[in-house]
Residue frames relative to the residue before (quaternion, step in Angstrom):
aa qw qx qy qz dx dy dz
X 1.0000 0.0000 0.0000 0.0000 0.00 0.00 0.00
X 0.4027 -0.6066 0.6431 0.2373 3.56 -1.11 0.64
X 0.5393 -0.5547 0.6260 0.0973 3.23 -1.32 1.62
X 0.6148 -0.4599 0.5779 0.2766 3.53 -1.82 1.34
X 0.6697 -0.4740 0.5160 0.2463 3.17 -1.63 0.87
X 0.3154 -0.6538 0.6789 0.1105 3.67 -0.96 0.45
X 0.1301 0.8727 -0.4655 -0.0692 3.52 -0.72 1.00
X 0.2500 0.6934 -0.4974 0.4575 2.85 1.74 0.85
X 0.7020 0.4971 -0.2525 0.4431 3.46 0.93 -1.05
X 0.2360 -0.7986 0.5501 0.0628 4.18 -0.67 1.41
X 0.8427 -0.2016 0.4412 0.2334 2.76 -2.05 0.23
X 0.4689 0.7295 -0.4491 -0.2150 3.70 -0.85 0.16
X 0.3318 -0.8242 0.3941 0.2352 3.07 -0.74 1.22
X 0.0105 0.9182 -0.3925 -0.0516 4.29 0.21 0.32
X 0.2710 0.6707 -0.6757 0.1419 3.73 -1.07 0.86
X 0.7517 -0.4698 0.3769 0.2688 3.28 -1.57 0.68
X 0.7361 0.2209 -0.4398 0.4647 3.48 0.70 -0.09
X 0.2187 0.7861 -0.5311 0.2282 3.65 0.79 0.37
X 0.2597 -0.8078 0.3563 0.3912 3.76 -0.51 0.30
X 0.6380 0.5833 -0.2726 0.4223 3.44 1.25 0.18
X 0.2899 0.7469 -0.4370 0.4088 3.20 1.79 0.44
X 0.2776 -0.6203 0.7083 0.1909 4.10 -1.02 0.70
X 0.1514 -0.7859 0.5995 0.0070 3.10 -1.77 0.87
X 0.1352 -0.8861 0.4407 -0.0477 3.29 0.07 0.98
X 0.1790 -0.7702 0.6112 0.0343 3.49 -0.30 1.09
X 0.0829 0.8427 -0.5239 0.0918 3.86 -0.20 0.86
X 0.7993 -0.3611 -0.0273 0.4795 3.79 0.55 0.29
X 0.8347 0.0581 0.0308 0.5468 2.72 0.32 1.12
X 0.6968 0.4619 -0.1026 0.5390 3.18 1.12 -1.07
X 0.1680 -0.8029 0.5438 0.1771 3.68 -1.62 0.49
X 0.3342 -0.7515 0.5276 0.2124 4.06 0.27 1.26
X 0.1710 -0.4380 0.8705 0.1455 3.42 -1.76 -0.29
X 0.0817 -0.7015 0.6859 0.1753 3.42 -1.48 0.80
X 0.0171 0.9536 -0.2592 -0.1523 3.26 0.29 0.57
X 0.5232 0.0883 -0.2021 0.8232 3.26 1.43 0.03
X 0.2798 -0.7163 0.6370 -0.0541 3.03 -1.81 0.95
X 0.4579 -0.6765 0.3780 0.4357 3.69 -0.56 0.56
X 0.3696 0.6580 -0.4873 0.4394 3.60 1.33 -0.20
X 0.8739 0.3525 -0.0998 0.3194 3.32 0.41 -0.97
X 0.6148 0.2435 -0.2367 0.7118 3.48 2.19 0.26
X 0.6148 -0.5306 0.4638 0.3541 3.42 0.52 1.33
X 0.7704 -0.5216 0.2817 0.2344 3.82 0.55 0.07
X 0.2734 0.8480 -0.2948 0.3453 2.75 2.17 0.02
X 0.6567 -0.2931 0.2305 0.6555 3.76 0.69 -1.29
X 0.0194 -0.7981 0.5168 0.3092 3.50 -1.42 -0.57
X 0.4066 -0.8103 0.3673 0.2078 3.58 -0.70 0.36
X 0.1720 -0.8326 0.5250 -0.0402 3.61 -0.58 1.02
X 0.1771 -0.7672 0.5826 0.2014 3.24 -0.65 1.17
X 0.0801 -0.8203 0.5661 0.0156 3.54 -0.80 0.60
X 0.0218 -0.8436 0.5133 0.1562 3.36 -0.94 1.05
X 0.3714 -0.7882 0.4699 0.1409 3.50 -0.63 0.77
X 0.3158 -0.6651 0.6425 0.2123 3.54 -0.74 1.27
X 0.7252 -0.3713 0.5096 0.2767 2.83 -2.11 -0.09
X 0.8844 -0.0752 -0.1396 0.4390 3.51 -0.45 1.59
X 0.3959 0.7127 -0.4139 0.4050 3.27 1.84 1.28
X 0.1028 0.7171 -0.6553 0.2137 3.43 -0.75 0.29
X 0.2304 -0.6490 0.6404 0.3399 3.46 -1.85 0.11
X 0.7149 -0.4459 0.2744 0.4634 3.63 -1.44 0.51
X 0.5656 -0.5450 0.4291 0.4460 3.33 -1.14 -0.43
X 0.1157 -0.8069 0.5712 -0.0963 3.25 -1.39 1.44
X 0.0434 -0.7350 0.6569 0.1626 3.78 -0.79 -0.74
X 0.1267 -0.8460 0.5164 0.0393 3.42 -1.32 0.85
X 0.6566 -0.4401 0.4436 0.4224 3.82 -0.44 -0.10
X 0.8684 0.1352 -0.1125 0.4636 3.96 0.54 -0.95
X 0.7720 -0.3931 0.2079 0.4542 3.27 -1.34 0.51
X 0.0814 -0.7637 0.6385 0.0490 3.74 -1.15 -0.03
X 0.0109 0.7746 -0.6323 0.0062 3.87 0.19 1.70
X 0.1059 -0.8210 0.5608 0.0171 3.44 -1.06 0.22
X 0.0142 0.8614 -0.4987 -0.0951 3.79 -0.12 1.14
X 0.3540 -0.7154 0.5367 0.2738 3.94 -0.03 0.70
X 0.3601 -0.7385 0.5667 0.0619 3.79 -0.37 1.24
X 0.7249 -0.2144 0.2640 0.5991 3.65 0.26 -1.32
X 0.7360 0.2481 -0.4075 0.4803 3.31 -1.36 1.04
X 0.2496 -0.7377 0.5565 0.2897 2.87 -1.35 -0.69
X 0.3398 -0.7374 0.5813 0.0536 3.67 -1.70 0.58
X 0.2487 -0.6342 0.6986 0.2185 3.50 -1.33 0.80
X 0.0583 -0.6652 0.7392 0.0876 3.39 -1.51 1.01
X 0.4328 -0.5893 0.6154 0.2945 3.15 -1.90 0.74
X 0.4497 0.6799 -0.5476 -0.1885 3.39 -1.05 -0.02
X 0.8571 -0.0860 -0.3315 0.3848 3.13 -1.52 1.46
X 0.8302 -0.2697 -0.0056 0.4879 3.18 0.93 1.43
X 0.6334 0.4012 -0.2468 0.6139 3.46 1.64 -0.60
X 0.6221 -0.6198 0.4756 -0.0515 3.02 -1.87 1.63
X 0.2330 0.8484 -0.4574 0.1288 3.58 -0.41 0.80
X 0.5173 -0.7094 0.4763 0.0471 3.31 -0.15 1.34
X 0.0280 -0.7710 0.5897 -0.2386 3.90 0.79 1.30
X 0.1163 -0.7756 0.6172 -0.0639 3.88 -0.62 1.88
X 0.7083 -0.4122 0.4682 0.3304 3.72 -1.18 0.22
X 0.7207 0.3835 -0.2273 0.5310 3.38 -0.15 1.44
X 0.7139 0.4473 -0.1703 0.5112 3.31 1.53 -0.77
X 0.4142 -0.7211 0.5477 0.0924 3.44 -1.45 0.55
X 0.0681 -0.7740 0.6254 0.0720 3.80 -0.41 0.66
X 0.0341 -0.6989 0.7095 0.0837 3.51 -1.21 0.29
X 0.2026 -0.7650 0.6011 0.1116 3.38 -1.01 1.32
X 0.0484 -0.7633 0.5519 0.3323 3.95 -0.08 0.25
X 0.6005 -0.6876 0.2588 0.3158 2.93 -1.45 0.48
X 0.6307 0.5645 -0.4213 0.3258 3.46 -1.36 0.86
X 0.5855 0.6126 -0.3336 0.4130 3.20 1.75 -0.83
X 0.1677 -0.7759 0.4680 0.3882 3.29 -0.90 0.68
X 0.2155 -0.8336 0.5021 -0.0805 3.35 -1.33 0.78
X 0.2800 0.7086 -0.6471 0.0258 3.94 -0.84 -0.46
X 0.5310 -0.3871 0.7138 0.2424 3.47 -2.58 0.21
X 0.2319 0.4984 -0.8347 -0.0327 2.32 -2.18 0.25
X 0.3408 -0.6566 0.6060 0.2923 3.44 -1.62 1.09
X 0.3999 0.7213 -0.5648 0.0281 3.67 -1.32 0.19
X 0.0111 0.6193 -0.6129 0.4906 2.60 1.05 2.77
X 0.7131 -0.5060 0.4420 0.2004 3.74 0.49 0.66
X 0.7033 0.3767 -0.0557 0.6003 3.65 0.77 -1.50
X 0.6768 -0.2760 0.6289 0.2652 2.90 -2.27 -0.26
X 0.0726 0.6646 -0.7428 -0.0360 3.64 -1.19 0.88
X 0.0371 -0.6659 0.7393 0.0929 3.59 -1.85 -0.11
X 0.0473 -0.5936 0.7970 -0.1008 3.25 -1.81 1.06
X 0.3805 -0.4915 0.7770 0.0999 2.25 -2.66 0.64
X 0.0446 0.7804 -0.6175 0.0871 3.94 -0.76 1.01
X 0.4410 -0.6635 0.5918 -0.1227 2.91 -0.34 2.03
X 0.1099 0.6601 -0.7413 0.0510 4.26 -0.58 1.19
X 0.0540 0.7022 -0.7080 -0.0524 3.79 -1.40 0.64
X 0.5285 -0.1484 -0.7945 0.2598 1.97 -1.36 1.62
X 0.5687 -0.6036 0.4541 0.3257 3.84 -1.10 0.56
X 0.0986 0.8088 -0.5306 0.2336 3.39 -0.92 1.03
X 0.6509 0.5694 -0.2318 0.4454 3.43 0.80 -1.75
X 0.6330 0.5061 -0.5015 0.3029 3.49 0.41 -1.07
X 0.5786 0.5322 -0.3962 0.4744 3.52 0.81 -1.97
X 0.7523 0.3785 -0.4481 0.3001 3.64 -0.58 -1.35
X 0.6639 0.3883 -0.4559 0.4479 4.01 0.42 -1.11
X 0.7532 0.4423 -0.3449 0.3436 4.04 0.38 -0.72
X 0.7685 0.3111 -0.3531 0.4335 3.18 0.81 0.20
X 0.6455 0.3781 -0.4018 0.5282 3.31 1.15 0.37
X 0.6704 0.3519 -0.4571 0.4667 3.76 0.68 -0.13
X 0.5560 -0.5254 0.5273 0.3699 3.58 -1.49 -0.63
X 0.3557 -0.7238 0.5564 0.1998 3.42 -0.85 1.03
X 0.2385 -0.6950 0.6780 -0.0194 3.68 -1.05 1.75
X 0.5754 -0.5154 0.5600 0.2995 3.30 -1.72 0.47
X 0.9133 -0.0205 0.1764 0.3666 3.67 -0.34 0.16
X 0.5784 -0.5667 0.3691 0.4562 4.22 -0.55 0.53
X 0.6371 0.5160 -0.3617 0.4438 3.73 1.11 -0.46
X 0.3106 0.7328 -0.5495 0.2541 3.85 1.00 -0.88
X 0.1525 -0.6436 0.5665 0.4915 3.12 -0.79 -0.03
X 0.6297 -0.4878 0.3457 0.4961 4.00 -1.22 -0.58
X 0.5759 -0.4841 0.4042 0.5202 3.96 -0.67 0.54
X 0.0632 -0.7611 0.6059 0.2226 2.81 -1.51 -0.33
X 0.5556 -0.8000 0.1617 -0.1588 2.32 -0.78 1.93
X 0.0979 -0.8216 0.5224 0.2062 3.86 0.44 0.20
X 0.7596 -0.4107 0.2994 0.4059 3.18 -1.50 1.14
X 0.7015 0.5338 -0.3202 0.3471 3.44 0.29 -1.49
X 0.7117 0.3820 -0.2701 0.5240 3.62 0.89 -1.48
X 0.4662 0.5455 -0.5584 0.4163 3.98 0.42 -0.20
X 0.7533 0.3623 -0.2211 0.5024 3.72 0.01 -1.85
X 0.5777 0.4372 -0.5103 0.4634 3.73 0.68 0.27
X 0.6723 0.5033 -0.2958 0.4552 3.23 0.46 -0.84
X 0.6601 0.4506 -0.2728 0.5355 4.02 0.82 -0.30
X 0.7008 0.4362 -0.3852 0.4125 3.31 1.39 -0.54
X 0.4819 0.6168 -0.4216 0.4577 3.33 1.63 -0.61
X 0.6995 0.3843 -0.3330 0.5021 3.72 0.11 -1.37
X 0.6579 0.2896 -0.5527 0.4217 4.11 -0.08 0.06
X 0.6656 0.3538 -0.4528 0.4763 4.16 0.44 -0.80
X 0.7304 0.3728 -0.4403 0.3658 3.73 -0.10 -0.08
X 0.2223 0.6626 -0.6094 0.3744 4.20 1.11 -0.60
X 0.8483 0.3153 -0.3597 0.2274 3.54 -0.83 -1.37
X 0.8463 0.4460 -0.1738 0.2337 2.67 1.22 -1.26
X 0.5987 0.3560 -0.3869 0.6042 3.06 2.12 0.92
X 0.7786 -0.5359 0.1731 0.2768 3.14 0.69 1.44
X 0.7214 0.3976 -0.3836 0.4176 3.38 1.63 0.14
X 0.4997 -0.6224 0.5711 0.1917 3.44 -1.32 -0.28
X 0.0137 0.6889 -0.6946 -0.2069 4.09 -0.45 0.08
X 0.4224 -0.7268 0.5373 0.0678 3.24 -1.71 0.78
């Protein structure tokens, strides 16, 4: 049987100029959290994510799904060692465990939408990156010391969002 509606549980409507959108500056890089598992009981959340030229995160693998829709540009993903060349318009699905990672080096500007279920990713990228006003912010700057903090944060927390770097 399907369970009574929840009406504690809202509407959400989400885009980047929203004013309740979180930014997250995380190397280099500026996120959109846009849905949050706060906000699907934990179900998944969704993160818009643009990707300079020759960004990407290292290679990693996690416990939960990982969907990925390439918006504009394009991106080479690794997964389990094989290359694939992933254009605007297309849809990747990482399952979970594979190891895997991006990296643009299309020259250009790329942008995605990366869908994680069970929700998790948001917490890990907000509590290890630095929260910025808006896609323009610029990115902190950082001193050496706070960088290798920040890497030390994202290896002690990994487990505790279910992922691993490789």
């Amino acid at each position: 049987m399907i369970p009574d509606d929840d009406p504690a549980r809202t509407l959400t409507v989400a885009g980047p100029e929203d004013p309740a959108t979180t930014f997250v500056s995380l190397v280099g890089n500026t996120y959109a959290m846009l849905i949050t598992g706060a906000q699907t009981n934990g179900q998944y959340c969704l993160i818009d994510m643009p990707v300079p030229d020759g960004g990407g995160p290292p290679p990693h693998r996690h416990d939960f799904e990982e969907m990925f829709t390439v918006l504009e540009g394009e991106l080479e993903f690794t997964f389990r060692g094989e290359k694939h060349v992933v254009k605007a318009g297309s849809t990747v699905n990482i399952p979970a465990n594979a190891p895997h990672f991006f990296r643009n080096t299309s020259g250009a500007p790329a942008r995605m939408l990366c869908m994680c279920t069970p929700a998790g990713q948001d917490e890990y990228f907000t509590k290890v990156g630095t929260i910025v006003d808006g896609w323009d912010a610029p990115p902190p700057q950082l001193t050496d010391d706070e960088r290798a903090d920040q890497r030390r944060r994202a290896g002690e927390l990994a487990s505790t969002y279910r992922s691993e770097f490789l």
